[in-house]
N, CA, C and O atoms as a CHARMM CRD file, in Angstrom:
* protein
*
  296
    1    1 UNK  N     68.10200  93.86700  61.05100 PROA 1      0.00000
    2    1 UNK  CA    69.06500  94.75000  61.67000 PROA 1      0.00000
    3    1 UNK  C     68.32600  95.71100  62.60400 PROA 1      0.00000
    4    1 UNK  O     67.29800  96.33100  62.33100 PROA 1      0.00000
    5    2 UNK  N     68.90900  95.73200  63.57300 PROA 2      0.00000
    6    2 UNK  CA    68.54200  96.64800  64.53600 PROA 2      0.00000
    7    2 UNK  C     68.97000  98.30000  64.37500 PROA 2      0.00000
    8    2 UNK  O     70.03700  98.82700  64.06100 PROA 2      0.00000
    9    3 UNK  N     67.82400  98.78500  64.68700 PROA 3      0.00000
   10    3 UNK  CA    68.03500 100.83600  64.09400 PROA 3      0.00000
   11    3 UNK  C     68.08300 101.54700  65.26000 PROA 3      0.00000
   12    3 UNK  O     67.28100 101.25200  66.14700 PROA 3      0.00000
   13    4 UNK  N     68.78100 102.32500  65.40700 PROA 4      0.00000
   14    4 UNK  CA    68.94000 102.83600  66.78100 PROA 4      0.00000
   15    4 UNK  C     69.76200 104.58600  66.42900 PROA 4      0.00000
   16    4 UNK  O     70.46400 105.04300  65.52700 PROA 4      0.00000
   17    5 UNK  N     69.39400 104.91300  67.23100 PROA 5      0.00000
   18    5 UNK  CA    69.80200 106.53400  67.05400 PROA 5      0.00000
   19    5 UNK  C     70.99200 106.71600  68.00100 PROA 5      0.00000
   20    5 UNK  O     71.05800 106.49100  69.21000 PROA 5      0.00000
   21    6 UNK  N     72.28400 107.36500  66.81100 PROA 6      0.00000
   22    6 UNK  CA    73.38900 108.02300  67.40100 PROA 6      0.00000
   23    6 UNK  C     73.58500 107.99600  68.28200 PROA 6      0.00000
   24    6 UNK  O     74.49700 107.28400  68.70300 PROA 6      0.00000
   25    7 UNK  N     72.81100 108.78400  69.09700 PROA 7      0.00000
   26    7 UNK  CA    72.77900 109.66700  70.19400 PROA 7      0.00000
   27    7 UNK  C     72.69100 108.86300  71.39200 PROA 7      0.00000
   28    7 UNK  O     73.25900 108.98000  72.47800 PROA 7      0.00000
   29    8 UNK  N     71.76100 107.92600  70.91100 PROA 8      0.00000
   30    8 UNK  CA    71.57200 106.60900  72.16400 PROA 8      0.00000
   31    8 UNK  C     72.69600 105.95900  72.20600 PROA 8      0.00000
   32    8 UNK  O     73.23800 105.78000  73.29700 PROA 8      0.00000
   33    9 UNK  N     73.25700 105.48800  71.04500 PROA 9      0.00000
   34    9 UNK  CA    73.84900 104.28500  71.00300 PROA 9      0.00000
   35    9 UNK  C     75.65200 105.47100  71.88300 PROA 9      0.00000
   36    9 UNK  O     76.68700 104.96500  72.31700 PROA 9      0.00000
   37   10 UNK  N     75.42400 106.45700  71.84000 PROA 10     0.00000
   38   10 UNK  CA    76.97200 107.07800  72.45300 PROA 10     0.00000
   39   10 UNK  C     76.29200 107.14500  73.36500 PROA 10     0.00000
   40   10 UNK  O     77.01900 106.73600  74.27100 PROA 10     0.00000
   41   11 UNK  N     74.91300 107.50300  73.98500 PROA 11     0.00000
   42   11 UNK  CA    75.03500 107.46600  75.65500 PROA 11     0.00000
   43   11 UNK  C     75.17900 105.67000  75.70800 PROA 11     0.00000
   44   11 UNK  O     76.17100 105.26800  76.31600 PROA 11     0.00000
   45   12 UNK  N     74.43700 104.81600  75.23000 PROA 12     0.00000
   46   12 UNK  CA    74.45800 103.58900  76.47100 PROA 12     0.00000
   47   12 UNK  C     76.02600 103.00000  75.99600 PROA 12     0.00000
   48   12 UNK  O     76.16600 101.90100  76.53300 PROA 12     0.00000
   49   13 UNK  N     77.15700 103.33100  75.23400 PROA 13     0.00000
   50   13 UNK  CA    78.33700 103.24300  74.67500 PROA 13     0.00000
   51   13 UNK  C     79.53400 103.93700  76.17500 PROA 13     0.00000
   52   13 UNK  O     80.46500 103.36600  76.74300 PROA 13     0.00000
   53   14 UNK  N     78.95800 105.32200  76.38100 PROA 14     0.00000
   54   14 UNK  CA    79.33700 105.83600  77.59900 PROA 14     0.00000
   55   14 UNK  C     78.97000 104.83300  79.18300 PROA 14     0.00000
   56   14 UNK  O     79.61600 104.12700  79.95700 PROA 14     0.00000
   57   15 UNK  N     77.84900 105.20800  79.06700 PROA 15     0.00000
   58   15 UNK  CA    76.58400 104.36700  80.18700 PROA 15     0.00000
   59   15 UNK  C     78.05700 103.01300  80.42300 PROA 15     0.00000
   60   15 UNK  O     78.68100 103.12800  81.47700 PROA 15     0.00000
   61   16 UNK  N     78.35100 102.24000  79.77500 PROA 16     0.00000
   62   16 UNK  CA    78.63800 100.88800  79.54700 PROA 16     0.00000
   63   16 UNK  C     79.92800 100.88600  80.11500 PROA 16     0.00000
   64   16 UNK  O     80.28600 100.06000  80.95500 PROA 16     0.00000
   65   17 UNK  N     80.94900 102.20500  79.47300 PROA 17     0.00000
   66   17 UNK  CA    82.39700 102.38300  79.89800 PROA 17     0.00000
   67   17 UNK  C     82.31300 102.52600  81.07500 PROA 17     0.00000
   68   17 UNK  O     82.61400 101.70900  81.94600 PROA 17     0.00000
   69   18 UNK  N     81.80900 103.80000  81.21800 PROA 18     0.00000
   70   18 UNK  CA    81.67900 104.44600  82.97300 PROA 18     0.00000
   71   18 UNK  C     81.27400 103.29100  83.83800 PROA 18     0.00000
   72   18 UNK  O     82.18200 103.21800  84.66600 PROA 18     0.00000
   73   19 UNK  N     80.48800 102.44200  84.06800 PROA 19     0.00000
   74   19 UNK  CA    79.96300 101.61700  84.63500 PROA 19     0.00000
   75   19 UNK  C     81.59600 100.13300  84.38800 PROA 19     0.00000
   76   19 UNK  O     81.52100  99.18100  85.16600 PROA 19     0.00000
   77   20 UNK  N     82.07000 100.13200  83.99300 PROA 20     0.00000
   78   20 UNK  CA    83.30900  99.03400  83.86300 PROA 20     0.00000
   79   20 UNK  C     84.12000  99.63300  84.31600 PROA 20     0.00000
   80   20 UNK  O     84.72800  98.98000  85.16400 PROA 20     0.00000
   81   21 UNK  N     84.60500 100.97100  84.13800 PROA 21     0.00000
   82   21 UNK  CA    85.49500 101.81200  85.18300 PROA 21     0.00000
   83   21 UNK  C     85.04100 101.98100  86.73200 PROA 21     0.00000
   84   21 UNK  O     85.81700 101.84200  87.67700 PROA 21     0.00000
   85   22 UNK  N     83.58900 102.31900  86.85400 PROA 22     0.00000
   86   22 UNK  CA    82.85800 101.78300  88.42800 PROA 22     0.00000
   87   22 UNK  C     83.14500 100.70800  89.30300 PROA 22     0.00000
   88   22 UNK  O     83.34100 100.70200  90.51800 PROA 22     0.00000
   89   23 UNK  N     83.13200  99.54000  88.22200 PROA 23     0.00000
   90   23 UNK  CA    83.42700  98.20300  89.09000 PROA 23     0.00000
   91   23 UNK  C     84.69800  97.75700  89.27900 PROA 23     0.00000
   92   23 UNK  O     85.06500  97.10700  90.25700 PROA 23     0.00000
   93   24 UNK  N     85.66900  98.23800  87.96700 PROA 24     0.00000
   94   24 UNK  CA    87.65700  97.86800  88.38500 PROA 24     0.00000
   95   24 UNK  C     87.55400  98.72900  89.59600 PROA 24     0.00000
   96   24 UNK  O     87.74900  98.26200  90.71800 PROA 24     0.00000
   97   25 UNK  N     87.31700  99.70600  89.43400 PROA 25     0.00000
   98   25 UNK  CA    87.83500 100.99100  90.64300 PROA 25     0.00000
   99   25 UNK  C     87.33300 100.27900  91.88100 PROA 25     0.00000
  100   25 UNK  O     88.18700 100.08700  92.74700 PROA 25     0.00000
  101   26 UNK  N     86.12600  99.85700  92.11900 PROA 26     0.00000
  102   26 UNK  CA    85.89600  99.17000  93.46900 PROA 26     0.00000
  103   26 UNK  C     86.66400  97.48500  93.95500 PROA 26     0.00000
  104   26 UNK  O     87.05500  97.17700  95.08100 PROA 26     0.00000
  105   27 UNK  N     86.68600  96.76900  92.91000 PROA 27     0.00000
  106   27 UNK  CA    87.35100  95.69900  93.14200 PROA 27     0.00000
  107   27 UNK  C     88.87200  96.23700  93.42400 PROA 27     0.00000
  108   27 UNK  O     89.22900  96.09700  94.59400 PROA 27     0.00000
  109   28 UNK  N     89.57000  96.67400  92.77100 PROA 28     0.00000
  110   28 UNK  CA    91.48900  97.43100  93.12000 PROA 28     0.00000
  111   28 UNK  C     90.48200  98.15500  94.64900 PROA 28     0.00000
  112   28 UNK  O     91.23800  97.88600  95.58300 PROA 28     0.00000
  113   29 UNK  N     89.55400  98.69800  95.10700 PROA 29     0.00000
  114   29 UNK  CA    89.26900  99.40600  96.26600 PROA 29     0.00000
  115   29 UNK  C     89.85300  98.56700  97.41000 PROA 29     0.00000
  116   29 UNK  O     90.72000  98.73800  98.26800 PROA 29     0.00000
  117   30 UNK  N     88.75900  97.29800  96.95200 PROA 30     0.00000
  118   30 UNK  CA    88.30700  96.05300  98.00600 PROA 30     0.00000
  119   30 UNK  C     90.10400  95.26800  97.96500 PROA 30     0.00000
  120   30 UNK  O     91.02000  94.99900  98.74200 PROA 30     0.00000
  121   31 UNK  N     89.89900  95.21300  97.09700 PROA 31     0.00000
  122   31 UNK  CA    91.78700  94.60200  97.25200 PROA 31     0.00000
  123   31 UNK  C     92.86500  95.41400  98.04900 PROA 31     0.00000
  124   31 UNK  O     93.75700  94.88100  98.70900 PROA 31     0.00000
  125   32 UNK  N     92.65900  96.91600  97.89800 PROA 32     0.00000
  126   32 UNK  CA    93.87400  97.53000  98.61800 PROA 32     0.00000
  127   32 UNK  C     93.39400  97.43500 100.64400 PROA 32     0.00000
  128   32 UNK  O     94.08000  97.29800 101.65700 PROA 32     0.00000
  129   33 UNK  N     92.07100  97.57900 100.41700 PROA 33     0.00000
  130   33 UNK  CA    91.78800  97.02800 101.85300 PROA 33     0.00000
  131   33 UNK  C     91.92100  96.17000 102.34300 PROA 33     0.00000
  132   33 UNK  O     92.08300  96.16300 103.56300 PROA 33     0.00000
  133   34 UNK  N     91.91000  95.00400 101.56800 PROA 34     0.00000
  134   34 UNK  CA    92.13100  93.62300 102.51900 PROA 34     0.00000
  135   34 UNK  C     93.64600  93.81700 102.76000 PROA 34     0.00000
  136   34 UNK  O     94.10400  93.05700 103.61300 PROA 34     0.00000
  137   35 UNK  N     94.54400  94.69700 102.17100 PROA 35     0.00000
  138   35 UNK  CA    96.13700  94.08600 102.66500 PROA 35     0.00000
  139   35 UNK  C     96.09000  94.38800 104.39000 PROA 35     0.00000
  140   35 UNK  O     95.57500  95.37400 104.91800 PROA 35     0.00000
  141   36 UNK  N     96.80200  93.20700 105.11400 PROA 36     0.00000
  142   36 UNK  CA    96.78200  93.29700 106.04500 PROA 36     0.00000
  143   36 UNK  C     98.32300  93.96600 106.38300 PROA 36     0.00000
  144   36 UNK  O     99.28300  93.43200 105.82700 PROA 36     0.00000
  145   37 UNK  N     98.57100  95.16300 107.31600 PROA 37     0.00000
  146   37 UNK  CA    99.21000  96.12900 107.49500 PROA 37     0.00000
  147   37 UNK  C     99.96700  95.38700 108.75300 PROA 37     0.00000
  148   37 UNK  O     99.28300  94.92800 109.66700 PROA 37     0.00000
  149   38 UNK  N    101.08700  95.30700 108.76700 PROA 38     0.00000
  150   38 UNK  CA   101.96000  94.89400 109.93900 PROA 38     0.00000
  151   38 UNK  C    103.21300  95.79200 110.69200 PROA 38     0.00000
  152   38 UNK  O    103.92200  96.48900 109.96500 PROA 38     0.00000
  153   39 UNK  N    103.33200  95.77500 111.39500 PROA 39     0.00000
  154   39 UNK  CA   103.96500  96.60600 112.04800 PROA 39     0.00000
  155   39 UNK  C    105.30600  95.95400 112.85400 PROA 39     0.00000
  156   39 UNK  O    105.05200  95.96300 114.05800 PROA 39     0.00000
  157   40 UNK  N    106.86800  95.30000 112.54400 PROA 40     0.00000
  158   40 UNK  CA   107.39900  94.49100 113.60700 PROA 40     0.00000
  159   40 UNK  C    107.67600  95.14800 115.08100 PROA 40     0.00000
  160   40 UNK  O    107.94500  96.31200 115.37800 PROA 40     0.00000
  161   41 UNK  N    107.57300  94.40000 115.60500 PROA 41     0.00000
  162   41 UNK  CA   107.39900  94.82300 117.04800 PROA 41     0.00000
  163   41 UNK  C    108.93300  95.63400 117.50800 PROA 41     0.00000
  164   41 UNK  O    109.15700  96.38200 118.45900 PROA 41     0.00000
  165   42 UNK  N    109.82300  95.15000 116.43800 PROA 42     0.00000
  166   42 UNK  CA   111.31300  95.65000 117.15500 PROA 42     0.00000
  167   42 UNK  C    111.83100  97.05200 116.96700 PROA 42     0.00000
  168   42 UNK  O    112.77300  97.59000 117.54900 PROA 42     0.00000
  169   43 UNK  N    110.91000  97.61100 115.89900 PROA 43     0.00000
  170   43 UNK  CA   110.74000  98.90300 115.19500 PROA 43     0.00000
  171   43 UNK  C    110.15400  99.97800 116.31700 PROA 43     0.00000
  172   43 UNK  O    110.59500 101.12000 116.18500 PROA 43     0.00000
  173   44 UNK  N    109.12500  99.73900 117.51400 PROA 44     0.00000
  174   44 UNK  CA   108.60500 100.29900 118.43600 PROA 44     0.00000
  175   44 UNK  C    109.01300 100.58600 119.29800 PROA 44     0.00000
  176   44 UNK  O    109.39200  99.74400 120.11100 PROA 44     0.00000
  177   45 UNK  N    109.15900 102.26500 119.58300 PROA 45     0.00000
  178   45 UNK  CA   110.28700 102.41700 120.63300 PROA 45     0.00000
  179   45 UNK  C    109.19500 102.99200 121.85700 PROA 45     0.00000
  180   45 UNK  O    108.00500 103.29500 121.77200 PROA 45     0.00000
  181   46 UNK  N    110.01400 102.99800 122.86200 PROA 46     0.00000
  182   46 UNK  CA   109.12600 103.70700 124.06400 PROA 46     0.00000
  183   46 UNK  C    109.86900 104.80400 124.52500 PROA 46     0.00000
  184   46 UNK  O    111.06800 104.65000 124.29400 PROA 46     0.00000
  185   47 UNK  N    109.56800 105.95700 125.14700 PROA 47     0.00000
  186   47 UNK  CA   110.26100 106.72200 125.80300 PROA 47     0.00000
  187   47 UNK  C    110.65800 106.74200 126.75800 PROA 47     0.00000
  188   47 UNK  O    109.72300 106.83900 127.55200 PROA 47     0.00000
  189   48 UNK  N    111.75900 106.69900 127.34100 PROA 48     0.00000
  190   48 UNK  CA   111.30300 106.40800 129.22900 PROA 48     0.00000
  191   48 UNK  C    111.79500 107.65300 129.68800 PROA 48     0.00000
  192   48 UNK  O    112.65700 107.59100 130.56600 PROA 48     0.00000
  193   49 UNK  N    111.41400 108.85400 129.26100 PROA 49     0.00000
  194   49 UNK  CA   111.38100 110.26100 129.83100 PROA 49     0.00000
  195   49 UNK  C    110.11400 110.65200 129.47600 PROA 49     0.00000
  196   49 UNK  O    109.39500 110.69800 130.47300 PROA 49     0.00000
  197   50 UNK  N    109.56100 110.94600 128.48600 PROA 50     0.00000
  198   50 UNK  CA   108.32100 111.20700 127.96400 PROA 50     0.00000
  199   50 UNK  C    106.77200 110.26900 127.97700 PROA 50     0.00000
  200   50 UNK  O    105.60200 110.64400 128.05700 PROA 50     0.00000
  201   51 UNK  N    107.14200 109.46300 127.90800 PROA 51     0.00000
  202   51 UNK  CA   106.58100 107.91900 127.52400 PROA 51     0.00000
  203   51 UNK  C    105.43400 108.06200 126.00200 PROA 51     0.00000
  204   51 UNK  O    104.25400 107.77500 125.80200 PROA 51     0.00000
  205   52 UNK  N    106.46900 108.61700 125.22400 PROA 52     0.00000
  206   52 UNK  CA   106.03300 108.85000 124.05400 PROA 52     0.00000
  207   52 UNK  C    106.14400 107.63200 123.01000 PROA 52     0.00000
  208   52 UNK  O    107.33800 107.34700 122.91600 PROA 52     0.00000
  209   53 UNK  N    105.34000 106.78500 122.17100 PROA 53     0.00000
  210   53 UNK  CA   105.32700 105.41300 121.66300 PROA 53     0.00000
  211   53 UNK  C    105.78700 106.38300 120.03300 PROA 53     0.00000
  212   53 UNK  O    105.08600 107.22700 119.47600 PROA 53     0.00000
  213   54 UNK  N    107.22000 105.86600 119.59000 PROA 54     0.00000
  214   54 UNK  CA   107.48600 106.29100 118.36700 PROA 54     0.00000
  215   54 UNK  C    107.84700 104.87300 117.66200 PROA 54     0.00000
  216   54 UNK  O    107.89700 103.76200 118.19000 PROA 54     0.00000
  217   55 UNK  N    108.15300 105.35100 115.90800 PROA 55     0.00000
  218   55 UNK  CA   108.95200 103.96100 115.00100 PROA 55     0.00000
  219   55 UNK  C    110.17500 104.59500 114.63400 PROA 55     0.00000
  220   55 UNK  O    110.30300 105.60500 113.94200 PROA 55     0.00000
  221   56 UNK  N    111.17500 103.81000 115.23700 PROA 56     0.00000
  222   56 UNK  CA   112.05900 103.91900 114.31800 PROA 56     0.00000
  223   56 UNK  C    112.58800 103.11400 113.50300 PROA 56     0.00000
  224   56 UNK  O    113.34300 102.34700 114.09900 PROA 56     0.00000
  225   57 UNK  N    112.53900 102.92300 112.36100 PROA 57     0.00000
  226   57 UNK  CA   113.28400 101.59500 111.61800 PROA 57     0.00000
  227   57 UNK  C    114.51700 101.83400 111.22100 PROA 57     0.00000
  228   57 UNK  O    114.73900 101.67100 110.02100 PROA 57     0.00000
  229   58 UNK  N    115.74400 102.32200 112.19200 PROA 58     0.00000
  230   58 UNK  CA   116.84700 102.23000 112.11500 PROA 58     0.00000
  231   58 UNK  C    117.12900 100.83500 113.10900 PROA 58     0.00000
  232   58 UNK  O    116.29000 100.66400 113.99400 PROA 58     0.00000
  233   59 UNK  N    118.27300  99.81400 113.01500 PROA 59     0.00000
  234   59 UNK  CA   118.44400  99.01900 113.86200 PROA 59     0.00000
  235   59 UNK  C    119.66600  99.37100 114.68500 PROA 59     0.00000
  236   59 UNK  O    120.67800  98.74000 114.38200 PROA 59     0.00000
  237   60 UNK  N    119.75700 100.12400 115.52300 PROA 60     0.00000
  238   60 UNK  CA   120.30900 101.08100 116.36400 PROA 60     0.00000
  239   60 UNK  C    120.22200 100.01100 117.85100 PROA 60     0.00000
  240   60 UNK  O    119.35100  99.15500 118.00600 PROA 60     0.00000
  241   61 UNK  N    120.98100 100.21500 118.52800 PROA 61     0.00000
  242   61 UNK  CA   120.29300  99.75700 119.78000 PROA 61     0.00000
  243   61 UNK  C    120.23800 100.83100 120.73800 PROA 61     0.00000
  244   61 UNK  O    120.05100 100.59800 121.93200 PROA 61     0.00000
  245   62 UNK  N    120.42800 102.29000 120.16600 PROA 62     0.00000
  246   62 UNK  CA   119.59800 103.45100 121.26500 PROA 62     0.00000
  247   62 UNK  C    119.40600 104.17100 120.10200 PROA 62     0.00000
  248   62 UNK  O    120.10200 104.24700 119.09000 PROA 62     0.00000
  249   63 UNK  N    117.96100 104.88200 120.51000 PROA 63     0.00000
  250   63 UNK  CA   117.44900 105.77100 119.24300 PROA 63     0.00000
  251   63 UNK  C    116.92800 106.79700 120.26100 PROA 63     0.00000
  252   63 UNK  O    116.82000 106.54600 121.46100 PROA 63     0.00000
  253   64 UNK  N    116.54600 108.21800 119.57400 PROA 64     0.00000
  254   64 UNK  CA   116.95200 109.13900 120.43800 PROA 64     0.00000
  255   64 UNK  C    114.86700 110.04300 120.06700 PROA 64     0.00000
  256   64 UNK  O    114.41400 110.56800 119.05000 PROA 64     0.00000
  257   65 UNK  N    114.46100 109.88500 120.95100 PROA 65     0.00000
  258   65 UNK  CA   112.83000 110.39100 120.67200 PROA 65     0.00000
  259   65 UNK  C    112.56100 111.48900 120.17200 PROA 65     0.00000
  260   65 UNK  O    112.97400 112.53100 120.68200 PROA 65     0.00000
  261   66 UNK  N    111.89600 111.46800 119.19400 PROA 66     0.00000
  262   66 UNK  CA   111.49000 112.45500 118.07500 PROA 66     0.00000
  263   66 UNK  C    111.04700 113.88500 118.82700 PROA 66     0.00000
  264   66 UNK  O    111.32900 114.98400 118.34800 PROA 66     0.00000
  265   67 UNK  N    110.28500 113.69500 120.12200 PROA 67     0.00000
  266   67 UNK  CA   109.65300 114.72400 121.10000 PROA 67     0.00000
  267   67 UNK  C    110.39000 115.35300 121.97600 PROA 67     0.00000
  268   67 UNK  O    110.30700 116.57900 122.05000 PROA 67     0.00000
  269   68 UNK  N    111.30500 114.59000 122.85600 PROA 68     0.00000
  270   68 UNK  CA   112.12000 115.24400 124.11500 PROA 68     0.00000
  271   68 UNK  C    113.17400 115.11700 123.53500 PROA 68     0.00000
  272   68 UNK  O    113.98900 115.91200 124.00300 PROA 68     0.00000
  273   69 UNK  N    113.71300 114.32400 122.49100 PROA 69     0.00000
  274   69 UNK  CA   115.39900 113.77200 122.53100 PROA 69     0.00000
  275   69 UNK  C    116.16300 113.63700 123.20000 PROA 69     0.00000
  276   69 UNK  O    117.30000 114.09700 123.10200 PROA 69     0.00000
  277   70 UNK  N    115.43800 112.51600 124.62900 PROA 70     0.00000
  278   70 UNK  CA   116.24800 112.13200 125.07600 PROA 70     0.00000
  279   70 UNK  C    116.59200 110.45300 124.58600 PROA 70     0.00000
  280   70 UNK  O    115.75900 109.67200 124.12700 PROA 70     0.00000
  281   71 UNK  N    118.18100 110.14900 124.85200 PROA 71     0.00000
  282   71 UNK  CA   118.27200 108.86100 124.19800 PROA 71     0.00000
  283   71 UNK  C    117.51400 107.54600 125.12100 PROA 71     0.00000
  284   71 UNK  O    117.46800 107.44500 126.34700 PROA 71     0.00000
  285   72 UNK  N    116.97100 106.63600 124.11500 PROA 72     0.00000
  286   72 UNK  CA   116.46000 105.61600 124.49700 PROA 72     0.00000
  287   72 UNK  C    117.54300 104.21900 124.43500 PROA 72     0.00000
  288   72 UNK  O    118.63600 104.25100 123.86900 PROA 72     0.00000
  289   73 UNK  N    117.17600 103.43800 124.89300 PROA 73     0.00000
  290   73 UNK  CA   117.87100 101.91700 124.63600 PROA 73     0.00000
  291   73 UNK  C    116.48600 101.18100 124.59000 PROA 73     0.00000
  292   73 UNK  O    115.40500 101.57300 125.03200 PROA 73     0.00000
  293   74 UNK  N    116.79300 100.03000 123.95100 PROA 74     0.00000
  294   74 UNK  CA   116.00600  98.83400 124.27600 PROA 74     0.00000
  295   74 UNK  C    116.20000  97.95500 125.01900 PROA 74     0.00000
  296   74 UNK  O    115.37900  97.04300 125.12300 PROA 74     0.00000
């Protein structure tokens, strides 16, 4: 049988957790980065007073710019 002191065996007990919480936390890291982020193109409005690039995801066919408010069409 192997003899080992308390004290060790709760640090490399710690040492062991902390270090398995280190590596989930980076793999969920590396995973939330790869999602690739999309944007549909029909959501993108332009201003044509301002020429300010806003989103609106209402499906409206005039939405009115967050900056000047003047109304837009598509």
């Amino acid at each position: 049988m192997i003899n080992i002191d308390f004290s060790y065996a709760i640090t490399i007990y710690i040492f062991l957790f902390v270090n398995i919480l280190l590596v989930a936390w980076l793999f969920t890291k590396k995973r939330q980065k790869d999602k690739d982020l999309s944007l549909d193109p029909r959501f993108i409005w332009f201003c044509s007073v301002c020429t300010y690039t806003y989103i609106n995801t209402k499906e409206d066919a005039i939405s009115t710019c967050p900056r000047c408010g003047s109304y837009n069409k598509k």
